[in-house]
BALUMFI-862677 format. One line per 10 residues: number of its first residue (from 1); their letters; for each residue x, y, z of N, C-alpha, C, O. Coordinates in Angstrom, 2 decimals. Example, Ala and Ser with C-alpha at 12.3 -4.5 7.8 and 13.67 -1.06 7.14 Angstrom:
! BALUMFI-862677
1) as) 13.19/-5.69/7.80/12.30/-4.50/7.80/13.20/-3.30/7.80/14.24/-3.32/8.46 ~ 12.85/-2.25/7.08/13.67/-1.06/7.14/12.90/0.03/7.87/13.41/1.14/8.04 $
***
This chain:
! BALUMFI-862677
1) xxxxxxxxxx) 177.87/126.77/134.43/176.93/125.95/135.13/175.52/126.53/135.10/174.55/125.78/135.13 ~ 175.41/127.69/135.04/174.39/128.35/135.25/173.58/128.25/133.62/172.42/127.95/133.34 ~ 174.65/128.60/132.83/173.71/128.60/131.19/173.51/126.88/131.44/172.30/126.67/131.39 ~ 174.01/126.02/131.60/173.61/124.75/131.47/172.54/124.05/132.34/172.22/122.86/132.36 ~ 171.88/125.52/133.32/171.58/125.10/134.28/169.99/125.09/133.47/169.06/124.31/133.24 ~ 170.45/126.73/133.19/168.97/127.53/132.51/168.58/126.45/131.18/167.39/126.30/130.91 ~ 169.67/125.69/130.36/169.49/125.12/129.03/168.53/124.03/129.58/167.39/123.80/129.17 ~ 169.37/123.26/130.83/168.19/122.12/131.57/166.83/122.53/131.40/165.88/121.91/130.92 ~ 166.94/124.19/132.10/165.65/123.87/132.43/164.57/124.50/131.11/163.39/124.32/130.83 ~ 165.50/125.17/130.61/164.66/125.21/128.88/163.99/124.08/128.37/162.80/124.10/128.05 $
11) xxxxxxxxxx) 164.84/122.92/128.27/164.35/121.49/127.47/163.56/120.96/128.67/163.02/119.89/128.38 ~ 163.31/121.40/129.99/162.47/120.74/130.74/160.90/121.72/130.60/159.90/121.08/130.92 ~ 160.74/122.67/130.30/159.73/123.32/129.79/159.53/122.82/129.32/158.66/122.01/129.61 ~ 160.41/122.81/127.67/159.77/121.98/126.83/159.28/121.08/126.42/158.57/121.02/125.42 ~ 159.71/119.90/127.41/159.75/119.08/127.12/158.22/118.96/128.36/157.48/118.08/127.93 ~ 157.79/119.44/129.36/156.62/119.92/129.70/155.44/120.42/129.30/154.33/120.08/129.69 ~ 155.89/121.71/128.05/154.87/122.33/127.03/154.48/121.07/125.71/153.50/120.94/124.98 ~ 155.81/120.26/125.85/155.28/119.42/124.67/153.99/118.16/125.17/152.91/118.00/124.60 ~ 154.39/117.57/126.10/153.80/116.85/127.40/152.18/117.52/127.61/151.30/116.71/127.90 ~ 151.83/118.86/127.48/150.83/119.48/127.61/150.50/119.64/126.79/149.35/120.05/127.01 $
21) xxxxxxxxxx) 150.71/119.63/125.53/150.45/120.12/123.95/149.65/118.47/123.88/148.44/118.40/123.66 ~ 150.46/117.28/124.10/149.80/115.94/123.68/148.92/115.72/124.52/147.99/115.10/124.00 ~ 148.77/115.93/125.61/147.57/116.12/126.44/146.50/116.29/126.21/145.55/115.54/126.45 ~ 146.49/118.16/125.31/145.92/118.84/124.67/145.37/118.04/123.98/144.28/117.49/124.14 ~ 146.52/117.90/122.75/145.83/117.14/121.38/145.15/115.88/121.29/144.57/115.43/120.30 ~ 145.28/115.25/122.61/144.21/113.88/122.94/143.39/114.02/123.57/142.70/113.01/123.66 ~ 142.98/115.04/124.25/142.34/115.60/124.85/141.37/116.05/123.92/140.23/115.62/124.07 ~ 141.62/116.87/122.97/140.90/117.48/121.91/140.17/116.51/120.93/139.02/116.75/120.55 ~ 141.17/114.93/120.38/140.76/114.54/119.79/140.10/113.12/120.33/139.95/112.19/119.54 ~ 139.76/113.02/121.62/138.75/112.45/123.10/137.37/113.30/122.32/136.39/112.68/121.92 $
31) xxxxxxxxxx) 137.48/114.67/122.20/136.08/115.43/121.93/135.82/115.25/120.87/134.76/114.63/120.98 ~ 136.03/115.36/119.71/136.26/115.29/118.64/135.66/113.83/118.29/134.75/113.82/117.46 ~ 136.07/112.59/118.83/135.46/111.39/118.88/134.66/111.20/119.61/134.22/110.11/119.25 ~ 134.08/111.53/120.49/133.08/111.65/120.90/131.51/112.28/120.55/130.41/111.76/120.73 ~ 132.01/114.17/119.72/131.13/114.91/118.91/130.95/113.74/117.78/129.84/113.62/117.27 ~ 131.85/112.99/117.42/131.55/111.96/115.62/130.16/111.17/116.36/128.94/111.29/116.24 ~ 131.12/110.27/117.20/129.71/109.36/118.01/128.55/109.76/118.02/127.54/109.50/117.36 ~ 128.83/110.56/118.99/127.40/111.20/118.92/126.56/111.91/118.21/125.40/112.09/118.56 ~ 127.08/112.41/117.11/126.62/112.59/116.05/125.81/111.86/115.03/124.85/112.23/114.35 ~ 126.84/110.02/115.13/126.08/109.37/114.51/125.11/108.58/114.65/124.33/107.98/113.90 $
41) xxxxxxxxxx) 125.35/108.70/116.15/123.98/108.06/116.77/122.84/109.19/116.98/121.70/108.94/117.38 ~ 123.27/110.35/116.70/121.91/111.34/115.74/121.18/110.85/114.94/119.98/110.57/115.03 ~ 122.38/110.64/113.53/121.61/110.34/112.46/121.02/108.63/112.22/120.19/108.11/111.48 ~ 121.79/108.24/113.12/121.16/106.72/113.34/119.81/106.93/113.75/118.77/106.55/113.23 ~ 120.00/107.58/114.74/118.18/108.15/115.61/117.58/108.30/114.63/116.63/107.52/114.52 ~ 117.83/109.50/113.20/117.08/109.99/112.50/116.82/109.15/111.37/115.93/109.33/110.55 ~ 117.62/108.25/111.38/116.97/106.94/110.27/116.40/105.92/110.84/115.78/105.09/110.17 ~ 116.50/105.85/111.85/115.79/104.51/112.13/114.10/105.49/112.51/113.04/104.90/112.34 ~ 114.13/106.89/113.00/112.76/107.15/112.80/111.89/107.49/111.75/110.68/107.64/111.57 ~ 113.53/107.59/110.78/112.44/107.95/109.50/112.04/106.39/108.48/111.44/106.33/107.41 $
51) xxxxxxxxxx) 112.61/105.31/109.28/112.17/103.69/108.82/111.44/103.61/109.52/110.67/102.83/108.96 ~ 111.09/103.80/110.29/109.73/103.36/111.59/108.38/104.61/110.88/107.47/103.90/110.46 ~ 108.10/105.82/110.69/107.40/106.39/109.93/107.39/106.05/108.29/106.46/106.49/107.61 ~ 108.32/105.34/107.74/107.95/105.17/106.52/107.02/103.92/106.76/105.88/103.73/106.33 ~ 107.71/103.22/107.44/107.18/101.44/107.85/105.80/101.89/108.00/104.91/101.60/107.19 ~ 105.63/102.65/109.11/104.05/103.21/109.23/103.22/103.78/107.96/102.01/103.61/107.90 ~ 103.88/104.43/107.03/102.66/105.13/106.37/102.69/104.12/105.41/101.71/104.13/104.67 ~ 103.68/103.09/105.15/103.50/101.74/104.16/102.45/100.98/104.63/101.45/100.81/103.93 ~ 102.56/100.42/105.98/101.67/99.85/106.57/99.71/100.24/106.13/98.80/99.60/105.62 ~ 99.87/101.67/106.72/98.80/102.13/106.61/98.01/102.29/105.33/96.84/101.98/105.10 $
61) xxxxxxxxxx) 98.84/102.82/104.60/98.07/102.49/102.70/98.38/100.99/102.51/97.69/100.78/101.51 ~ 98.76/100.23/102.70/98.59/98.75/102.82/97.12/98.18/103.15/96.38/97.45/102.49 ~ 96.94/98.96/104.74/95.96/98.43/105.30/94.49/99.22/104.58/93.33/98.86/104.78 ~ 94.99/100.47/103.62/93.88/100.90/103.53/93.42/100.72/101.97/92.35/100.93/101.39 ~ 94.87/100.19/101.50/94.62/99.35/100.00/94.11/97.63/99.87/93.82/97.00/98.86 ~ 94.12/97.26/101.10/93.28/95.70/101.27/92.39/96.12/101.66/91.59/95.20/101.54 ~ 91.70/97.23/102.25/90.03/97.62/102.64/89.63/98.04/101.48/88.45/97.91/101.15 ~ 90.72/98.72/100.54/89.99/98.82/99.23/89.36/97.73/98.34/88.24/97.67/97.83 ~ 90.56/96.76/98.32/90.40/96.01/97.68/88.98/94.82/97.72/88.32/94.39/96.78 ~ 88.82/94.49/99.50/87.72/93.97/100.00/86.51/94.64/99.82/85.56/93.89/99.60 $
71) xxxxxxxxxx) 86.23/95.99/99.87/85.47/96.52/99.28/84.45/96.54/97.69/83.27/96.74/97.41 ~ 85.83/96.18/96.87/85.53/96.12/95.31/85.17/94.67/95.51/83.95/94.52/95.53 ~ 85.67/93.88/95.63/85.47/92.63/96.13/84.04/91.95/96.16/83.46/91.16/95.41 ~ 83.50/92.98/98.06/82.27/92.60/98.71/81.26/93.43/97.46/80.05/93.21/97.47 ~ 81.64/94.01/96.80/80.63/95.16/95.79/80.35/94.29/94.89/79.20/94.19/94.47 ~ 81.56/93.35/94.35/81.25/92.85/92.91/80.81/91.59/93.12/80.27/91.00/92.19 ~ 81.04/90.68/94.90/80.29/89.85/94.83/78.63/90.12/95.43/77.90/89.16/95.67 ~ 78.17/91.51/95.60/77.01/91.73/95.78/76.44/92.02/94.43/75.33/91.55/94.20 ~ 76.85/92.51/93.77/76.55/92.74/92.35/76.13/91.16/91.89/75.02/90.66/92.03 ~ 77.14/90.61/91.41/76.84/88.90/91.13/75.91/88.56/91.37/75.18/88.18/90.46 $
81) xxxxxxxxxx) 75.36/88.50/93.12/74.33/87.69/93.59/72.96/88.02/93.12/72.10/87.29/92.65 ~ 72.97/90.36/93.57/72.14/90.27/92.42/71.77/90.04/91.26/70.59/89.87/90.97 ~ 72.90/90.01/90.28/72.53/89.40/88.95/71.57/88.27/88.70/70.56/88.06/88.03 ~ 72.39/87.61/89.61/72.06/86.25/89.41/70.78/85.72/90.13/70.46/84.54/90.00 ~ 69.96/86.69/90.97/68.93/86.60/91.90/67.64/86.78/90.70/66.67/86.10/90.36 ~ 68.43/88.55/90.15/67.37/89.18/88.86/67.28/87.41/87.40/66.27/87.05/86.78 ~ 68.60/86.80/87.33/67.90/85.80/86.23/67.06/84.93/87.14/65.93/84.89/86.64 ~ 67.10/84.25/88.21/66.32/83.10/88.67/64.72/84.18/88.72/63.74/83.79/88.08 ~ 64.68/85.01/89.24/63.50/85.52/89.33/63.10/85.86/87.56/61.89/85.93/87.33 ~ 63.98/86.04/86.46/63.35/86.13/85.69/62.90/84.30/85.15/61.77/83.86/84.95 $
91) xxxxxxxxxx) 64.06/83.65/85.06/63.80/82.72/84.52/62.46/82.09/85.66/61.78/81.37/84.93 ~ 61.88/82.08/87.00/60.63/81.69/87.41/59.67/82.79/86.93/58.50/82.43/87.11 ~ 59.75/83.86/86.45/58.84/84.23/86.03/58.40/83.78/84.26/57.25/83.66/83.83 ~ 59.44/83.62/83.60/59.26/83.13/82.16/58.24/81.35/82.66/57.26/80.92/82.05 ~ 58.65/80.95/83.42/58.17/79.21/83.32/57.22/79.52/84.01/56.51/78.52/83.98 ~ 56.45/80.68/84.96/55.10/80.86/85.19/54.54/81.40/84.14/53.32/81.25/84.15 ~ 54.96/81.98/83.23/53.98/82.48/81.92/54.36/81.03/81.42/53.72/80.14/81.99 ~ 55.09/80.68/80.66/54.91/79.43/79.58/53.82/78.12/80.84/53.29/77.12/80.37 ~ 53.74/78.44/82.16/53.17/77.18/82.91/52.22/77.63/82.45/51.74/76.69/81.81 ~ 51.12/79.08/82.24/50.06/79.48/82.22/49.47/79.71/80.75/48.32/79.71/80.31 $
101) xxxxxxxxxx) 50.66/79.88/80.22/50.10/79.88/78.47/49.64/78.32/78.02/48.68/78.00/77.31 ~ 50.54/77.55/78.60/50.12/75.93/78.51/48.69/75.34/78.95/48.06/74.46/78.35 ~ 48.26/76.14/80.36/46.94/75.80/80.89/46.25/76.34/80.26/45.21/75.68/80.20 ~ 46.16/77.53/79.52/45.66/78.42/79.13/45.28/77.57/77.66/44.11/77.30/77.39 ~ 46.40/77.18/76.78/46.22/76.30/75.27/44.97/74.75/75.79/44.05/74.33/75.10 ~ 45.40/74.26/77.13/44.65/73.20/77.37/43.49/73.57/77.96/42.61/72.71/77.85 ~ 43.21/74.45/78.50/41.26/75.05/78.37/41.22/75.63/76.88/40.07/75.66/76.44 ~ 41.59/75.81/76.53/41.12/76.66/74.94/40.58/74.89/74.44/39.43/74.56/74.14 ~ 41.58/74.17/74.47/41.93/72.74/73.47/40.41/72.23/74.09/39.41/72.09/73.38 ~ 40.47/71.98/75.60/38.89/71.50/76.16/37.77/72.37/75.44/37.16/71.76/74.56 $
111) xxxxxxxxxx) 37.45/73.58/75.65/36.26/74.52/74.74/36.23/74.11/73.56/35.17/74.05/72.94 ~ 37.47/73.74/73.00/37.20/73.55/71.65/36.50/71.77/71.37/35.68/71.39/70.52 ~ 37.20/71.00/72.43/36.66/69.90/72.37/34.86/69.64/72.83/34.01/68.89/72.35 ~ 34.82/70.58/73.88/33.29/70.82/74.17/32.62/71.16/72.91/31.59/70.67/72.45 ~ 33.56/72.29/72.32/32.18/72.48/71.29/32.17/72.06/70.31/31.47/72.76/69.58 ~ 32.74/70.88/69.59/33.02/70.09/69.02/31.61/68.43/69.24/30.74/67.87/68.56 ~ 32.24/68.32/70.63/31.03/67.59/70.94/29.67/68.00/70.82/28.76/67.27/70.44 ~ 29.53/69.47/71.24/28.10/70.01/72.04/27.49/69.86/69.95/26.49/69.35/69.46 ~ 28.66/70.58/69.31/28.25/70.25/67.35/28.19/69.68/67.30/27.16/69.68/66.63 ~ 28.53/68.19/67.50/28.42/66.75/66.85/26.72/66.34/68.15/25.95/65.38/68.08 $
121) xxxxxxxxxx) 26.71/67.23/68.91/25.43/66.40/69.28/24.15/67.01/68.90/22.98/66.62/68.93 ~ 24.85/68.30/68.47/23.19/68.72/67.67/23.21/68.34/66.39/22.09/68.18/65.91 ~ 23.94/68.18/65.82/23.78/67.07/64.52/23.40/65.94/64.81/22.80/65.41/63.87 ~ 23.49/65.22/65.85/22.69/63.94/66.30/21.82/63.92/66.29/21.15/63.10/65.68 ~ 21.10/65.49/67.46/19.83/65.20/67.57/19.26/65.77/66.32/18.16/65.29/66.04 ~ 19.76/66.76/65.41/18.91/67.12/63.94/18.57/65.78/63.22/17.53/65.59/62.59 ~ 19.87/64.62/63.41/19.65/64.02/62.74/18.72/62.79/63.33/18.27/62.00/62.49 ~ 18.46/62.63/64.49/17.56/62.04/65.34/16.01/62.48/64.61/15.19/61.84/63.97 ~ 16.09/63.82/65.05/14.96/64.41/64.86/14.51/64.08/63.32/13.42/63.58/63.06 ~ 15.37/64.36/62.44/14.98/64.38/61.26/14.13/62.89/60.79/13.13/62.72/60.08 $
131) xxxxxx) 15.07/61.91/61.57/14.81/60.59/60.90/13.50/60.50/61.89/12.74/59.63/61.48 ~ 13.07/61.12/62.99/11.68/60.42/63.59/10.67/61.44/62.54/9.60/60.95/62.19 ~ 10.99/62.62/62.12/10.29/63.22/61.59/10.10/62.39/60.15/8.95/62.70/59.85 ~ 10.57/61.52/59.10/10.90/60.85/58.05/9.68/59.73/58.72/8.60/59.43/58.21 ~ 10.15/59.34/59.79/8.80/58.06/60.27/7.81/58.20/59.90/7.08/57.52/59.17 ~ 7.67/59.51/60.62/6.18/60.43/60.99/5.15/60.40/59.24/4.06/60.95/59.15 $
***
């Protein structure tokens, strides 16, 4: 009775140590799932901050490659305007010389017509003169 007593209570240890062993081992692997979790909501942390800093420095050479771009832009349409300021000012300066070479040909053309006349009237009067002098 007694060895059957002690055998009871052998397999009731054991069957106690085993009872504590699964305890243990869910116990252990409670931590174990928990260290994973949280672990991956580490590296979740650490990707979603390293998408939020990439997002940012994309953003930012974005924003600082359309200021470039507006730049070349506002440059080449200032460039243009001057271009195009330097032909109108040249082309009004070409049609004030050709306006003035023109006035300039039409007083020459008058002098020449004056003295054309002012010749044809001293040949008048030579020839005035001559013929009262022929009277005479």
């Amino acid at each position: 009775m007694v060895k059957a007593f002690k055998s009871k209570m052998l397999m009731c240890d054991v069957a106690k140590e085993q009872e504590h062993q699964m305890a243990v081992k869910k116990h252990k692997e409670n931590i174990l799932s928990d260290i994973e979790r949280q672990w991956e909501e580490v590296e979740k942390q650490k990707m979603k901050d390293y998408d939020e800093k990439l997002k940012a420095k994309l953003e930012a050479e974005y924003i600082k490659k359309m200021k470039n771009t507006k730049d070349v832009k506002d440059q080449l349409e200032e460039y243009k305007n001057n271009f195009i300021k330097g032909l109108k000012e040249q082309m009004l300066e070409g049609e004030l010389i050709k306006r003035q070479c023109e006035e300039e040909n039409e007083r020459e053309k008058l002098r020449a017509l004056d003295r054309m006349k002012k010749t044809q009237q001293v040949r008048e009067d030579f020839k005035y003169a001559n013929q009262e002098l022929i009277k005479f």
